[in-house]
N, C-alpha and C positions, 0 to 999 in steps of 0.2 A: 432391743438395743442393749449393747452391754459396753459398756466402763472397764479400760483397764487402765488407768493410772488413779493415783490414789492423790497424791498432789497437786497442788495447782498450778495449771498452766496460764504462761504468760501469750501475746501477740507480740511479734516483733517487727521490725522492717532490714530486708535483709541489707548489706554495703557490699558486701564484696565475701569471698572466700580465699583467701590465704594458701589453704592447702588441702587434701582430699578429709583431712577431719578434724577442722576448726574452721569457724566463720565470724565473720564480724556483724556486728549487727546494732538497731538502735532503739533504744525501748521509754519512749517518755522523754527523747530528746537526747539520752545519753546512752554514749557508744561502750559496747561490751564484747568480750569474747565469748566464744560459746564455742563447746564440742559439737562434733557432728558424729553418731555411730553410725556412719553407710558410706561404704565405700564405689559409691557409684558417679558419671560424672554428676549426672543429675543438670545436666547444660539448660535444658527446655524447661527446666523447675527453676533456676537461681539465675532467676532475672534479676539485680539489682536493683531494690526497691519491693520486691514482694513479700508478701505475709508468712512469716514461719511461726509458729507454735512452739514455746518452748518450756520448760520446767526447772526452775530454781536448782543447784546442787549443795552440797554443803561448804560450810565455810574452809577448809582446808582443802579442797580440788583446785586444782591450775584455773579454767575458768567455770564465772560464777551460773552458768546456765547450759543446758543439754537442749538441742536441736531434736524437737520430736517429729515434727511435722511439717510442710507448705501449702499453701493455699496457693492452686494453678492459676491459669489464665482464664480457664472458664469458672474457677471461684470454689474450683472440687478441692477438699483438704488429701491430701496422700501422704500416706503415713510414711516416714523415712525411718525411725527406731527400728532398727533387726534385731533386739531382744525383742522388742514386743509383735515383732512380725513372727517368732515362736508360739509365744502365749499363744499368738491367735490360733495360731496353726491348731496346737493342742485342743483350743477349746470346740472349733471346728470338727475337731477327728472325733472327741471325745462326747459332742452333743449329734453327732451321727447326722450331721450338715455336709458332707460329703460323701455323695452318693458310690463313687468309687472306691471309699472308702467305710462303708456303711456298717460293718460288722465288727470295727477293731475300735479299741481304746489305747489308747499311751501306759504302756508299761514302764517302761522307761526313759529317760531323759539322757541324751551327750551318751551315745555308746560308743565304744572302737570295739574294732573290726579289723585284725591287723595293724597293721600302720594309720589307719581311717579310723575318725571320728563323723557318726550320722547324728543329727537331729533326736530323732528318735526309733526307738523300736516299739513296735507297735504288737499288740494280742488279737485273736479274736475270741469265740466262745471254746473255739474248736482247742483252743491254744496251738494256734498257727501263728508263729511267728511274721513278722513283715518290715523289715528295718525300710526308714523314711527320710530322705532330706529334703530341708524347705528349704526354697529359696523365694527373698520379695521383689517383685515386679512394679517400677514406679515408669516405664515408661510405655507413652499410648500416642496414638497419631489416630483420630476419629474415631473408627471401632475396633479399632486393632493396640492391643499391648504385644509387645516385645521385650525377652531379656535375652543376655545382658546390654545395658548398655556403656559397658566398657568389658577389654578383654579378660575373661574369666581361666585362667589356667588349673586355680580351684576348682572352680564348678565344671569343668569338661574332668579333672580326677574325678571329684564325685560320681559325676555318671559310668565313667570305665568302670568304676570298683563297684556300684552294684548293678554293672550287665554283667560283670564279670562274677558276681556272686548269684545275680542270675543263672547264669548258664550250669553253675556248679549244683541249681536247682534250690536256693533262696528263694525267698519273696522279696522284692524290693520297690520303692515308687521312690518318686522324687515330685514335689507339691509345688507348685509355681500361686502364690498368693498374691494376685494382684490387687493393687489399692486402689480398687475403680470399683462403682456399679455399672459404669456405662459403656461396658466392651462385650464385644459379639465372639474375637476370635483370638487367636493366640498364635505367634510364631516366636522363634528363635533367632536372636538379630544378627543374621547372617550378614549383614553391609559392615557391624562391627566387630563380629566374632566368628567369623567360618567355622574354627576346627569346632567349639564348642557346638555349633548348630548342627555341623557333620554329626558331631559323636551322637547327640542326640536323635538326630534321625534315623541314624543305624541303629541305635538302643529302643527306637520304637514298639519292638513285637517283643520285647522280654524283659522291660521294663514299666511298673506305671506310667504314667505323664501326667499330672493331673494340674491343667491350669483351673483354678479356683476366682470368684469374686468377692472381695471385701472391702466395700465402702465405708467411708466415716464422714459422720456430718460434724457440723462444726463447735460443738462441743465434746469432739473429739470419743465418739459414742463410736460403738461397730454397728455398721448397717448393713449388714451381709442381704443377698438376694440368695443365698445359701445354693449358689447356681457354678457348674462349670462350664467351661466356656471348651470351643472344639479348637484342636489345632489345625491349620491347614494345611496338610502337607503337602496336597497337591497343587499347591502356589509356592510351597517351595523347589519341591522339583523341578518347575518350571523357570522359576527364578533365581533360587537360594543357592543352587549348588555350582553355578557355573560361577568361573573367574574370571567375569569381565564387568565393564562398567565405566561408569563416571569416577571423578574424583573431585575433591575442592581442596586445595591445601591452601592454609591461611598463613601467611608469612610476615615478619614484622621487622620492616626498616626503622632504627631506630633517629638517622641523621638525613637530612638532605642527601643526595647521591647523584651520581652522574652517570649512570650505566652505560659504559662502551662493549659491545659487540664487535669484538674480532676488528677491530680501529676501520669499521664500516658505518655503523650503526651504535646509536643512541638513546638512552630515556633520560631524562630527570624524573624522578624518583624522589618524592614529597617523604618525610618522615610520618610513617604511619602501617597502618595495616595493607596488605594484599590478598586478594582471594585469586589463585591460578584454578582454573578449570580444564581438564583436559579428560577423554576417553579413551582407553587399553580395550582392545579385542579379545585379549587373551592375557593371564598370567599379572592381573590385576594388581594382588597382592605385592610379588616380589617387585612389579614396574614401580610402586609407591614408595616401596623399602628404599627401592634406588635412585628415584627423584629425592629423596629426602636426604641422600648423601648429599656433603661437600665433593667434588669433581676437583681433580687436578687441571685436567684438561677438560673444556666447557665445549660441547659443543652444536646446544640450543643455547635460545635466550632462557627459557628454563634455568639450563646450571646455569648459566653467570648471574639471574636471578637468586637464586639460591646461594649461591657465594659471599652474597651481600647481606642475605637475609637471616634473622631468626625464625626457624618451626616454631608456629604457636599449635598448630593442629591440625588434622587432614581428615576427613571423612571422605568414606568411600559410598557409592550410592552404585549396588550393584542391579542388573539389567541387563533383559537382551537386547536393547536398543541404546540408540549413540541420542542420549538427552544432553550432552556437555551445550549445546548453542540454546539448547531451550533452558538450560538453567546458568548460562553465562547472561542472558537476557533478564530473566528472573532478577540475579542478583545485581545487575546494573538499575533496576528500577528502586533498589534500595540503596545504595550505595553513593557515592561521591560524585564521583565519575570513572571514565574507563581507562585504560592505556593502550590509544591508537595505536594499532597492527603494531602489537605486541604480538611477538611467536609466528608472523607469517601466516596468518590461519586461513586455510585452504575451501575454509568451509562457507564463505561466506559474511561470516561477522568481521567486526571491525578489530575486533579484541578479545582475547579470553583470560585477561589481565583488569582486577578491578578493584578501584581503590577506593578505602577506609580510611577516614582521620581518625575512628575512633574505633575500636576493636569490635566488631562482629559479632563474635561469639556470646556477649554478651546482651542483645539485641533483641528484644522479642521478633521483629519480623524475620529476623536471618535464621533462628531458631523453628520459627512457624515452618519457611521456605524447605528446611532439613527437614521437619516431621512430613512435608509433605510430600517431596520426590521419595523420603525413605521406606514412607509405611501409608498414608492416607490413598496415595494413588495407586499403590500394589492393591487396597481393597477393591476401589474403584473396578480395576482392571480384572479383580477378583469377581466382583458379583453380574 
């Protein structure tokens, strides 16, 4: 086991998240702000109410405590610090804990390369050079981690620039550290990141890839299995790369409403959240881009939904099958209730229109439901 912080950490309960890096939080009854250094959504970690780990800062900082860690739903701590998601990195390479990397130590720390800043550059005995970027991995659906999970325009650069120093006849890897001992496999989260995942899989034969395990128990110790874990890429092939799918876009009425439909048709429309479901054959991506406009001219219930409403958020749950009725069912068994033949739906259900009084996203089971059409049952359907 090893220790990397020197200070003492507190337990907190988490309130709420404000913005991508600052959270609220409550410690002995009294509410505090705290940093957060990870820019990830981290949805399936920041249930309101759960355990984060955090570390005192000094008295002259905006606020008085740093986000180090949370304690999931199954009780596993996963590390959220991306500074100390390096340390580890180092101490891994450097205690010859990665087999892929079994012959090199950290020579350096923060190099550029051009325009590009890596992680690090790496030696071996030979003095073979090997420049390296880590990136950390917090999110997992049964035995499967996935990154990123939000869209990475950084980390798709990274990977161009060292296939592209690849090719020019470099060494390069890039180290995916996830904060689990309990994963089997590794993919690239194509449902949230396409080109990222694309670039990636094309950088496959001339680049490293090295998904890594690093657990922490809870005293916040490293408990590696000093193990890498395999990518699959022949599950992505068959799923990853195409542009079709489900969708959920979560939308938020803020007043009572009266929705008229072309002075035909009507909803009332409660003040609160909506989850719309629907499935694209093709062209996934840009159909999302454009449900997510305002419309001049409306001509589903859809746009004139959307007219009314505010985007709180949309996942795409990509596939080569139409699951839109099996996960409009799903999420009616959590939910409120539904909005009878809403959209005309052709397919049998009564609705793919379903309402929240209270926001979703922040939900454990609505949460669960996501990990599990996105990642649990691609395993399933894997093994």
């Amino acid at each position: 086991m090893n220790s990397f912080f020197t200070e003492d950490f507190l337990k907190a309960k988490l309130l709420y998240r404000p913005n991508r890096f600052v959270v609220r939080l409550k410690i002995d009854g009294i509410e505090y702000g705290a940093s957060l250094p990870n820019p990830g959504k981290l949805g399936e970690l920041f249930i309101p109410g759960v355990t984060l780990y955090v570390v005192p800062m000094r008295a002259e900082v905006k606020y008085p405590y740093r986000v180090i860690a949370v304690e999931s739903y199954s009780g596993e701590v996963i590390m959220l610090d991306t500074h100390t998601n390096n340390k580890v990195a180092g101490y891994l390479i450097n205690s010859s804990k990665i087999p892929s990397l079994l012959e090199y130590h950290v020579k350096k720390n923060e190099v550029t390369v051009g325009n590009s800043r890596f992680d690090f550059l790496l030696e071996n005995e030979k003095h073979e050079e090997l420049y390296c970027e880590i990136k950390s991995c917090t999110l997992f659906g049964g035995s499967l981690a996935m990154f990123p999970d939000a869209v990475t325009t950084r980390g798709r650069r990274h990977v161009e620039e060292l296939t592209s120093m690849a090719e020019s006849g470099i060494k390069t890897a890039v180290v995916f550290i996830i904060q689990s001992n309990n994963i089997q496999y590794f993919l690239p989260d194509f449902h949230t990141d396409p080109e990222f995942s694309e670039t990636l899989y094309k950088s496959r034969n001339k680049i490293k890839i090295i998904p890594v395990l690093a657990g922490w128990n809870d005293q916040l110790q490293l408990e590696t299995k000093e193990v890498e874990v395999p990518i699959i890429w022949n599950l992505y092939e068959k799923m990853g790369r195409m542009d079709r799918g489900v969708y959920i876009m979560l939308v938020k009425i803020s007043e009572d409403t009266q929705l008229e439909i072309n002075n035909s048709r009507s909803h009332h429309l409660k003040s609160g959240y909506y989850a719309y479901v629907d499935y694209e054959s093709d062209n996934l991506s840009k159909k999302i881009e454009r449900h997510k406009r305002i419309r001049k001219k409306c001509i589903t219930e859809r746009d004139f939904l959307r007219n009314f409403a505010e985007i709180d958020s949309v996942w795409a749950i990509r596939g080569d099958s139409d699951r839109s009725c099996q996960i409009s069912s799903a999420l009616k068994s959590i939910s409120d209730y539904e909005i009878a033949d809403f959209g005309n739906p052709t397919c049998g259900c009564s609705s793919h229109l379903i309402f929240f009084a209270e926001n979703p996203r922040l939900k454990r089971d609505f949460q669960e439901l996501l990990l599990d059409y996105r990642m649990r049952f691609l395993v399933e359907e894997f093994a």
